[in-house]
PyMOL Python script that loads the backbone (N, CA, C, O; Angstrom):
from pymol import cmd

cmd.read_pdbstr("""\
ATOM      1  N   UNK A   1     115.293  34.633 -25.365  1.00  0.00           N
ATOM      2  CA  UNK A   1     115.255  35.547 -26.487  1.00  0.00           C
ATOM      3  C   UNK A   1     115.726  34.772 -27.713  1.00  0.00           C
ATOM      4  O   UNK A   1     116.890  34.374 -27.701  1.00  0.00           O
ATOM      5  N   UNK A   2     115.161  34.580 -28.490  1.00  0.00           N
ATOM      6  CA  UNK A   2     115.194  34.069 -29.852  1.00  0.00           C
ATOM      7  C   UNK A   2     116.783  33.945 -30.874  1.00  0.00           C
ATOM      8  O   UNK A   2     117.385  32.994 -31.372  1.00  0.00           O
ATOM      9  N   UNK A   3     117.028  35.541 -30.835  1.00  0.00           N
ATOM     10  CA  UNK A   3     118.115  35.758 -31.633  1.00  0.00           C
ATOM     11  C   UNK A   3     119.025  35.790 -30.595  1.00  0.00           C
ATOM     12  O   UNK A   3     119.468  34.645 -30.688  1.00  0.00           O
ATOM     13  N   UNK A   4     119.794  36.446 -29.394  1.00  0.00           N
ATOM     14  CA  UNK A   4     120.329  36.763 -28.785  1.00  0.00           C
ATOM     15  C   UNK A   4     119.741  36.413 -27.028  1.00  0.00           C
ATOM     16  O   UNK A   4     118.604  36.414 -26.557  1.00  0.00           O
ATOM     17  N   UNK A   5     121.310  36.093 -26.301  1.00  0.00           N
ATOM     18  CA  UNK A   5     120.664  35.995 -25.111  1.00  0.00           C
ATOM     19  C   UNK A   5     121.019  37.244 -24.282  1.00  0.00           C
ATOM     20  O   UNK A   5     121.579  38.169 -24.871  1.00  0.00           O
ATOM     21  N   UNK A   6     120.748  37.353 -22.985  1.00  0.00           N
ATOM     22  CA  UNK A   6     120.585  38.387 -22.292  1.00  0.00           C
ATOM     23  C   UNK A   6     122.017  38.575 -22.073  1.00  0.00           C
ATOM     24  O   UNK A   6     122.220  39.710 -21.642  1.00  0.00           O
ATOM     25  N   UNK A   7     123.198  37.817 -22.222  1.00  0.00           N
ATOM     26  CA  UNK A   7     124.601  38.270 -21.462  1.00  0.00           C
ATOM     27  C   UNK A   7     124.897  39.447 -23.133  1.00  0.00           C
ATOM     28  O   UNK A   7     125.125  40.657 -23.115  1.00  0.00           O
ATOM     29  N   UNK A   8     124.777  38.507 -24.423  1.00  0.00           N
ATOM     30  CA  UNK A   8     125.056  39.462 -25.510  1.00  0.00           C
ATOM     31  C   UNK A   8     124.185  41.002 -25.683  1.00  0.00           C
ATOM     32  O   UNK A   8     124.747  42.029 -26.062  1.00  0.00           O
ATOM     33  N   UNK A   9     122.621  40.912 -25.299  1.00  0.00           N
ATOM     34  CA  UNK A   9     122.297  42.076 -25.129  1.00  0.00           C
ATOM     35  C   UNK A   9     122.863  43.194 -24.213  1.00  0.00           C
ATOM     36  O   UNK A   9     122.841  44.406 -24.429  1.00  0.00           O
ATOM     37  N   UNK A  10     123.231  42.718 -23.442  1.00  0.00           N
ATOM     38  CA  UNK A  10     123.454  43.136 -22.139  1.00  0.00           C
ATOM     39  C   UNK A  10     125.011  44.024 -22.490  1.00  0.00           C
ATOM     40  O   UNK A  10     125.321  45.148 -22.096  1.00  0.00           O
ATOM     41  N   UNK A  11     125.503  43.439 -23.026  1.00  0.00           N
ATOM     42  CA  UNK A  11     127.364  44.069 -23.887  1.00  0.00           C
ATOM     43  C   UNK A  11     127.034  44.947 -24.826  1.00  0.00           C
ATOM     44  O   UNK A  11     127.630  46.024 -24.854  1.00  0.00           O
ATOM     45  N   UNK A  12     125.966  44.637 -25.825  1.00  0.00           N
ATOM     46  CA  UNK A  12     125.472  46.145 -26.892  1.00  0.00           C
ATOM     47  C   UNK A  12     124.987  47.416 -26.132  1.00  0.00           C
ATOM     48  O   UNK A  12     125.346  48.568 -26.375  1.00  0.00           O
ATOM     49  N   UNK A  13     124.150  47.030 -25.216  1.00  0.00           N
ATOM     50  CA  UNK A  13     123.775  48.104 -24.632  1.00  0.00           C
ATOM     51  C   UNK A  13     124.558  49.054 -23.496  1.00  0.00           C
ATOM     52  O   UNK A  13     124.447  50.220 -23.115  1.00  0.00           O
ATOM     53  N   UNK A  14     125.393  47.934 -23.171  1.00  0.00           N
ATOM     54  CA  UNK A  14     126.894  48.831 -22.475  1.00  0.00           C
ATOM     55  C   UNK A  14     127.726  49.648 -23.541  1.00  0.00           C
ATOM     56  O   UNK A  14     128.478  50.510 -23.086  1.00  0.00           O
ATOM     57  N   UNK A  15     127.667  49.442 -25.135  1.00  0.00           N
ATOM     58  CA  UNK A  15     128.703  50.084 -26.003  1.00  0.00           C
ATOM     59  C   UNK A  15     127.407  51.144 -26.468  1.00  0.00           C
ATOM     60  O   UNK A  15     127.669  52.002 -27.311  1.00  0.00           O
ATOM     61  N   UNK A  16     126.151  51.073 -25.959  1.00  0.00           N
ATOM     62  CA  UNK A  16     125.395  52.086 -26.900  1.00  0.00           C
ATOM     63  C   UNK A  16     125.328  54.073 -25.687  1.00  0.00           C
ATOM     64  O   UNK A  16     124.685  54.580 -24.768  1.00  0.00           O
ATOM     65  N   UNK A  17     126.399  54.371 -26.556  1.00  0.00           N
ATOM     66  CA  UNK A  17     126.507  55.212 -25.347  1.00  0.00           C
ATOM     67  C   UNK A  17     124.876  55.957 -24.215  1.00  0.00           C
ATOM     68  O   UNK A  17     124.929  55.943 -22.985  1.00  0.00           O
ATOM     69  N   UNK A  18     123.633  56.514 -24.990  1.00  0.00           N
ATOM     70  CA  UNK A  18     122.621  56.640 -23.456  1.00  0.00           C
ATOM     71  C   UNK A  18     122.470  55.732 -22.928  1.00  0.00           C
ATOM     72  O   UNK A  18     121.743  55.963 -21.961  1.00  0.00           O
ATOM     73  N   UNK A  19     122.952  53.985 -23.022  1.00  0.00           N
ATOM     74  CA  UNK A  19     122.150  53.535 -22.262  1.00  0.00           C
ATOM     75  C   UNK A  19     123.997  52.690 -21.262  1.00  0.00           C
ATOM     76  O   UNK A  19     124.166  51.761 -20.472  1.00  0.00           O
ATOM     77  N   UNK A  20     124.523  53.260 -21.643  1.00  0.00           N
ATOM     78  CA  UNK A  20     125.954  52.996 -20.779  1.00  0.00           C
ATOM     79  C   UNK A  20     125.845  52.741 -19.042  1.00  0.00           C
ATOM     80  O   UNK A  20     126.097  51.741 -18.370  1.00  0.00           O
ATOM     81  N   UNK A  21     125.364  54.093 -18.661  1.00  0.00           N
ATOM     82  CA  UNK A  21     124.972  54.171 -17.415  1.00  0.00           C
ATOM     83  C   UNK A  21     123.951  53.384 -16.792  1.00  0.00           C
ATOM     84  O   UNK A  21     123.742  53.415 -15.579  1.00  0.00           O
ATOM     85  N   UNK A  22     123.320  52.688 -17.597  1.00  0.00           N
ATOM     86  CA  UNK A  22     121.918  52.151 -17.417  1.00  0.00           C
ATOM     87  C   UNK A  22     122.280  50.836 -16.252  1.00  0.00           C
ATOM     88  O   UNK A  22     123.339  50.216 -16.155  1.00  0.00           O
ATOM     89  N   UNK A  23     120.983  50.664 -15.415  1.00  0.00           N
ATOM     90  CA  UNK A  23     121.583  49.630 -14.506  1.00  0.00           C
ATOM     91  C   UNK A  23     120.684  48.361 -15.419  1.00  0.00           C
ATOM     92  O   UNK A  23     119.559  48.383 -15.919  1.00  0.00           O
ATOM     93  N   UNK A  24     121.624  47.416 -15.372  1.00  0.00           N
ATOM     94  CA  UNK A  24     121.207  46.060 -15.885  1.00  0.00           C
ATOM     95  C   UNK A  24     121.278  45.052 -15.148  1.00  0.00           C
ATOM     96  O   UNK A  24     122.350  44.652 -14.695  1.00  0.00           O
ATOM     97  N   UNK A  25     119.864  44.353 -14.862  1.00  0.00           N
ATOM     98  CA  UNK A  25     120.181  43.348 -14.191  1.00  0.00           C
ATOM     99  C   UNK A  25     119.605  42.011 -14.457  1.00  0.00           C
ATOM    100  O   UNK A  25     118.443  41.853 -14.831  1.00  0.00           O
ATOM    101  N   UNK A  26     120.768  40.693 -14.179  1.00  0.00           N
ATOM    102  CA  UNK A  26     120.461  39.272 -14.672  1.00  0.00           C
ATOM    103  C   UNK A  26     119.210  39.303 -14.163  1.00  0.00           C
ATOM    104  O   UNK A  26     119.209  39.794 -13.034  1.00  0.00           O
ATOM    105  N   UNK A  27     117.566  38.791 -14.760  1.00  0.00           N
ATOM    106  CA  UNK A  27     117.118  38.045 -14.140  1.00  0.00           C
ATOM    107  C   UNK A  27     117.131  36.916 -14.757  1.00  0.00           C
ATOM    108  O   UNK A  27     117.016  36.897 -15.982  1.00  0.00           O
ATOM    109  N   UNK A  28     117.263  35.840 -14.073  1.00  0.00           N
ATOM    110  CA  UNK A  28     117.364  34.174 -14.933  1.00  0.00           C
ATOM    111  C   UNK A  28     117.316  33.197 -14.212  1.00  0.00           C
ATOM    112  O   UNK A  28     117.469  33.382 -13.005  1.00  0.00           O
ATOM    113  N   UNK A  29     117.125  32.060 -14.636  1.00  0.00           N
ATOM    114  CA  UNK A  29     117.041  30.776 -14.009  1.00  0.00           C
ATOM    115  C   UNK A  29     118.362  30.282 -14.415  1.00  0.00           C
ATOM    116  O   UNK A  29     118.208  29.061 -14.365  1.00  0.00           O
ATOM    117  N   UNK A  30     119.398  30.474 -14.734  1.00  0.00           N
ATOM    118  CA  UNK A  30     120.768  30.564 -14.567  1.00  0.00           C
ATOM    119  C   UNK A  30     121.416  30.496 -13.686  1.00  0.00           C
ATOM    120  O   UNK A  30     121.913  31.612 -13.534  1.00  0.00           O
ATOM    121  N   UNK A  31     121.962  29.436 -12.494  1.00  0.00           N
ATOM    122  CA  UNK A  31     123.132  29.791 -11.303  1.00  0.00           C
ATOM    123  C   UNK A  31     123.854  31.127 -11.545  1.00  0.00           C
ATOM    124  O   UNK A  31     124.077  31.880 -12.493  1.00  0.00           O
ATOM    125  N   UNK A  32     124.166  31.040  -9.928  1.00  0.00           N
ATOM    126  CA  UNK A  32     124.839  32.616  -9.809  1.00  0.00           C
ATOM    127  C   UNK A  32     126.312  32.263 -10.122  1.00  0.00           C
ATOM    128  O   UNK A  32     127.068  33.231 -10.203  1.00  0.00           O
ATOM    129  N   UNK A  33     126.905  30.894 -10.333  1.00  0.00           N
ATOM    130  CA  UNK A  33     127.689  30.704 -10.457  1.00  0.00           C
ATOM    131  C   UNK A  33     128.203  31.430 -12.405  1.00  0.00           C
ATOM    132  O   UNK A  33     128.901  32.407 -12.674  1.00  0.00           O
ATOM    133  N   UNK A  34     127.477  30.416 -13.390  1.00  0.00           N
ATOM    134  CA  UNK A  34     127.456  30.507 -14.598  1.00  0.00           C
ATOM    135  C   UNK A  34     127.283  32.538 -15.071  1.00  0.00           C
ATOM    136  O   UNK A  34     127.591  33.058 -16.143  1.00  0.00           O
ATOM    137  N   UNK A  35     126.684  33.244 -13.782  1.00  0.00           N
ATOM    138  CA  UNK A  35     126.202  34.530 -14.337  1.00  0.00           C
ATOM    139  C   UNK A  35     127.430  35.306 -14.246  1.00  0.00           C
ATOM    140  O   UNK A  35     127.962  36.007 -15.107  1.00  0.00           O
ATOM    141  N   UNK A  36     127.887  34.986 -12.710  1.00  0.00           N
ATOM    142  CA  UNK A  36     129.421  36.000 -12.521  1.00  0.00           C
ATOM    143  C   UNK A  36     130.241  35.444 -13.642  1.00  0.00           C
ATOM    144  O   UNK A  36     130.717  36.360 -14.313  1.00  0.00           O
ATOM    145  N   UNK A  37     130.542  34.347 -14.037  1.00  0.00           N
ATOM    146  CA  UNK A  37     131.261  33.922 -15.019  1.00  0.00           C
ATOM    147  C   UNK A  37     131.143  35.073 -16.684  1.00  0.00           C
ATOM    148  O   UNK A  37     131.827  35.842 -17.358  1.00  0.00           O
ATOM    149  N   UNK A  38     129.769  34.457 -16.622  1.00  0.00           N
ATOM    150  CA  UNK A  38     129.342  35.331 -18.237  1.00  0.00           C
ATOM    151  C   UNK A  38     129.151  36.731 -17.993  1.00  0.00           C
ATOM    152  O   UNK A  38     129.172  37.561 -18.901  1.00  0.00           O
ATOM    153  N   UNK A  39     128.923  37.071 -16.520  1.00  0.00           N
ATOM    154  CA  UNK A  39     128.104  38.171 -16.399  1.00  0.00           C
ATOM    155  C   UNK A  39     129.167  39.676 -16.362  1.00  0.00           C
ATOM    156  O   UNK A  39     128.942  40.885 -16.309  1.00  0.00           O
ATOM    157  N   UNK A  40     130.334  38.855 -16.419  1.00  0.00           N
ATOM    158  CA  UNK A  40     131.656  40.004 -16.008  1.00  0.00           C
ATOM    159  C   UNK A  40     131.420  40.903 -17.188  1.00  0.00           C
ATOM    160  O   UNK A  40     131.157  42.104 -17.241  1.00  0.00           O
ATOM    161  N   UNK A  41     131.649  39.651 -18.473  1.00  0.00           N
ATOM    162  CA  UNK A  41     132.058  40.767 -19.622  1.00  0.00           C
ATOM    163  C   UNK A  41     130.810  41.498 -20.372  1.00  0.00           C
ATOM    164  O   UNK A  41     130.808  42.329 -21.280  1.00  0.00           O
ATOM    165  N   UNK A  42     129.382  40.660 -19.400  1.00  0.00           N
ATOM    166  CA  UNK A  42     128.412  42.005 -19.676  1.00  0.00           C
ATOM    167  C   UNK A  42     128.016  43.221 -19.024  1.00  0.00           C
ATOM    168  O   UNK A  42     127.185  44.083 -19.312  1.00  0.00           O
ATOM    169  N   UNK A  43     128.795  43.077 -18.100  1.00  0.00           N
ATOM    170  CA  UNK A  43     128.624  44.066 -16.806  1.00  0.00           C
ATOM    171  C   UNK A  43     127.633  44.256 -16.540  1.00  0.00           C
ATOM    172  O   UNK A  43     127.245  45.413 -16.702  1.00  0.00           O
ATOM    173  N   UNK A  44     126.705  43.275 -16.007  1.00  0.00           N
ATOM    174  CA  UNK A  44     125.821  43.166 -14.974  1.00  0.00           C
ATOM    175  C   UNK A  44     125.752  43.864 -13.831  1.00  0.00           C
ATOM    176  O   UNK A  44     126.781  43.729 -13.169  1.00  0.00           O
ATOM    177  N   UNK A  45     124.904  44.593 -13.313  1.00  0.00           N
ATOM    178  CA  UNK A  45     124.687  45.523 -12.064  1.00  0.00           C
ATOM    179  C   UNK A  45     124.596  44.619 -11.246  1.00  0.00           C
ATOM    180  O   UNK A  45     125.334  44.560 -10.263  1.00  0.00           O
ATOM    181  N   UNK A  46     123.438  43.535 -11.576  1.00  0.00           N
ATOM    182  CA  UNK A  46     123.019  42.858 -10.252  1.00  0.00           C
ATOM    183  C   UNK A  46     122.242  41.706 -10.853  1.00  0.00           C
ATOM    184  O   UNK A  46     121.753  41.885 -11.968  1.00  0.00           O
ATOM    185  N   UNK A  47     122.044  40.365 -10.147  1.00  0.00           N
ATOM    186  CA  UNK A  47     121.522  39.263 -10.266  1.00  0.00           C
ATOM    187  C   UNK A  47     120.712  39.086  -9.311  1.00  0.00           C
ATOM    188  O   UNK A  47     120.951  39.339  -8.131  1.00  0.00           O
ATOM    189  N   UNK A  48     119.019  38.336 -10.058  1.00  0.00           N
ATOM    190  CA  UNK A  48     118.422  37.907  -9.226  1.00  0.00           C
ATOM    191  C   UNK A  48     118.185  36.698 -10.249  1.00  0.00           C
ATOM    192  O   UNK A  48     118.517  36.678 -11.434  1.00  0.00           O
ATOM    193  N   UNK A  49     117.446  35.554  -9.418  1.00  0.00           N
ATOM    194  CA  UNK A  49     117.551  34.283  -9.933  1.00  0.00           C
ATOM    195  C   UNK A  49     115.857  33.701  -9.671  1.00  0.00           C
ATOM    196  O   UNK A  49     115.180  33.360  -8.701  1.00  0.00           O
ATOM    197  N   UNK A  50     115.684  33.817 -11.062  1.00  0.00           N
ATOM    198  CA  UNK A  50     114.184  32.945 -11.252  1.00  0.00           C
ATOM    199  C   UNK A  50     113.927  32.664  -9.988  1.00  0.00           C
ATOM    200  O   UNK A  50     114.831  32.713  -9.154  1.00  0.00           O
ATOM    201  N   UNK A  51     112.298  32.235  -9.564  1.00  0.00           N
ATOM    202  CA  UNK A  51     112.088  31.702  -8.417  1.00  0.00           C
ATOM    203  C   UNK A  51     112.133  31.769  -7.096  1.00  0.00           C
ATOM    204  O   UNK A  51     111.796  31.058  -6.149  1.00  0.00           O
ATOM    205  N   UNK A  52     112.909  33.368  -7.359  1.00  0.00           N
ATOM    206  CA  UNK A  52     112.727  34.298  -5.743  1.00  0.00           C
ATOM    207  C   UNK A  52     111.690  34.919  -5.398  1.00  0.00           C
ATOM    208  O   UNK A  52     111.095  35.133  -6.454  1.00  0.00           O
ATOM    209  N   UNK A  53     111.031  35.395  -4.451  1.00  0.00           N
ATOM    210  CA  UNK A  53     109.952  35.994  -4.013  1.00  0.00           C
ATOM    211  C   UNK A  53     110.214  37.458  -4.499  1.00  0.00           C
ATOM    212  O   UNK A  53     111.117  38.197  -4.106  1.00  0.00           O
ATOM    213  N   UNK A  54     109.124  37.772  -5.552  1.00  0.00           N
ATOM    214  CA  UNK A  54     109.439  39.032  -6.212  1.00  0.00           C
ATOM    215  C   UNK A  54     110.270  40.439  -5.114  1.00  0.00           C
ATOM    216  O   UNK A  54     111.105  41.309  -5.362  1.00  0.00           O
ATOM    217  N   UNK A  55     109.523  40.051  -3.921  1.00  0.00           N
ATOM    218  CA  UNK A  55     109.948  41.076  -3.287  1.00  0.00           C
ATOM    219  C   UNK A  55     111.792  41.608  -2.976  1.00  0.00           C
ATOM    220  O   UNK A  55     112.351  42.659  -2.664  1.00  0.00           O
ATOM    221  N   UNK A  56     112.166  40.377  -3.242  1.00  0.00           N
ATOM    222  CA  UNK A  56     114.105  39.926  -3.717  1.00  0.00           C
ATOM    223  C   UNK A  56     114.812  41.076  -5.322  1.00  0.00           C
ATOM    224  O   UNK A  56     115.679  41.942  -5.205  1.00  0.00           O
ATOM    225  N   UNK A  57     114.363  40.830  -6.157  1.00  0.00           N
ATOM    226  CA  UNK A  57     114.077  41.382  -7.408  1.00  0.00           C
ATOM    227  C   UNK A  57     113.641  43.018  -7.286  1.00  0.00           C
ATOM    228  O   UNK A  57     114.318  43.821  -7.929  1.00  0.00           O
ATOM    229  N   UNK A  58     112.398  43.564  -6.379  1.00  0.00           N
ATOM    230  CA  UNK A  58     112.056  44.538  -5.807  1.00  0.00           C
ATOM    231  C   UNK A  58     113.728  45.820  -5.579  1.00  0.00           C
ATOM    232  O   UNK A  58     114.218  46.777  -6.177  1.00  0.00           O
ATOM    233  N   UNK A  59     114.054  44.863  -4.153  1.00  0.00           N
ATOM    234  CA  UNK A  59     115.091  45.552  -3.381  1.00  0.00           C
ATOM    235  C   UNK A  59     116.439  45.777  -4.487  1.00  0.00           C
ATOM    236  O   UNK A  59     117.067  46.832  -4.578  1.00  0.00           O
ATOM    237  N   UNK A  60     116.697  44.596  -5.245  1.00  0.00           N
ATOM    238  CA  UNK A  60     117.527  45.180  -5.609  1.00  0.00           C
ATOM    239  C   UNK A  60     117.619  46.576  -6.767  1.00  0.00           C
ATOM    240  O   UNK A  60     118.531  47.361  -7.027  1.00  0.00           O
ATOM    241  N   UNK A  61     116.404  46.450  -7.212  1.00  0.00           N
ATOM    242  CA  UNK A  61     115.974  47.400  -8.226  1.00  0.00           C
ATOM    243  C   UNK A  61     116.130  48.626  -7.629  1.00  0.00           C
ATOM    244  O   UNK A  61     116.674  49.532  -8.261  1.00  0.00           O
ATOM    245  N   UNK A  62     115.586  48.859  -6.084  1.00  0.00           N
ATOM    246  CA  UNK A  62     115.685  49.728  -5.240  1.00  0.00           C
ATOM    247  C   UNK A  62     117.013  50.136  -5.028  1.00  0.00           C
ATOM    248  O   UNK A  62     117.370  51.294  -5.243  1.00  0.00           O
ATOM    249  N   UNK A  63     117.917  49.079  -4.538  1.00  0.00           N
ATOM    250  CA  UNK A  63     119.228  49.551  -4.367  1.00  0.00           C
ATOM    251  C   UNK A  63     119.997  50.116  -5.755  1.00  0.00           C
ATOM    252  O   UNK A  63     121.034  50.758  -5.592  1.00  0.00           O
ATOM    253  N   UNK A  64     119.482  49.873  -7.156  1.00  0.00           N
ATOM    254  CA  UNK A  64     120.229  50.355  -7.904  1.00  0.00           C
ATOM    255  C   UNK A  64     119.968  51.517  -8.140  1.00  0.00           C
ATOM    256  O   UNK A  64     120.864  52.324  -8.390  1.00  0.00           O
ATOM    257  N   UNK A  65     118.466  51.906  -8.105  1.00  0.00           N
ATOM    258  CA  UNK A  65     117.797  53.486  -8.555  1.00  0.00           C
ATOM    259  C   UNK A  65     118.720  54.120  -7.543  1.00  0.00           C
ATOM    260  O   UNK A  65     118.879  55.242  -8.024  1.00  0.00           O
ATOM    261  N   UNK A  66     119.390  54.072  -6.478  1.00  0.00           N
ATOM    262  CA  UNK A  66     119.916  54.902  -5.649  1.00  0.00           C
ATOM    263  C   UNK A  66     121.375  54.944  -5.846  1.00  0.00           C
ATOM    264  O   UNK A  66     122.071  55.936  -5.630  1.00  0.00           O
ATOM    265  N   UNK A  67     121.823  53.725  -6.300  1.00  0.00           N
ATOM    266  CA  UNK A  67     123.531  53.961  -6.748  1.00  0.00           C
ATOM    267  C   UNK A  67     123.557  55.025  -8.110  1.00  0.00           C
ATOM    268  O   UNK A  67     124.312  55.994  -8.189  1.00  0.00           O
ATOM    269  N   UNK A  68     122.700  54.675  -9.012  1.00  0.00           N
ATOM    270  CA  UNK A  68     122.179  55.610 -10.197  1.00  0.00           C
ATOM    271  C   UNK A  68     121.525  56.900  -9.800  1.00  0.00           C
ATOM    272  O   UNK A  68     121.101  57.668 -10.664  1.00  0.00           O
TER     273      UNK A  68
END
""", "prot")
cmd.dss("prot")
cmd.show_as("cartoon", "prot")
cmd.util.cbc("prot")
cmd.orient("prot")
């Protein structure tokens, strides 16, 4: 993203109250290491990592529509 990356979007849209609840999740070619790091203070739902078999990305989407 040009202006902003996904950990800073990811923190506005946690302070914009409808979309508070919203599940957000890393996708990136980013280690999972670097994401839990950055990913705390965006509160990330869930990480999937570039280069997985979509069907990875799928499930977790699945598992969040149901925690939500």
């Amino acid at each position: 993203m040009p202006e902003h990356d996904g950990f800073a979007t990811a923190r506005v849209l946690r302070r914009i109250a409808p979309t508070r609840d919203a599940g957000i999740i890393a996708f990136t070619a980013f280690g999972e290491e670097l994401v839990r790091q950055q990913g705390l203070s965006a509160r990330f739902d869930g990480y999937c990592q570039k280069g997985n078999p979509p069907a990875a990305l799928v499930q977790l989407i699945e598992r969040l529509v149901h925690v939500h």
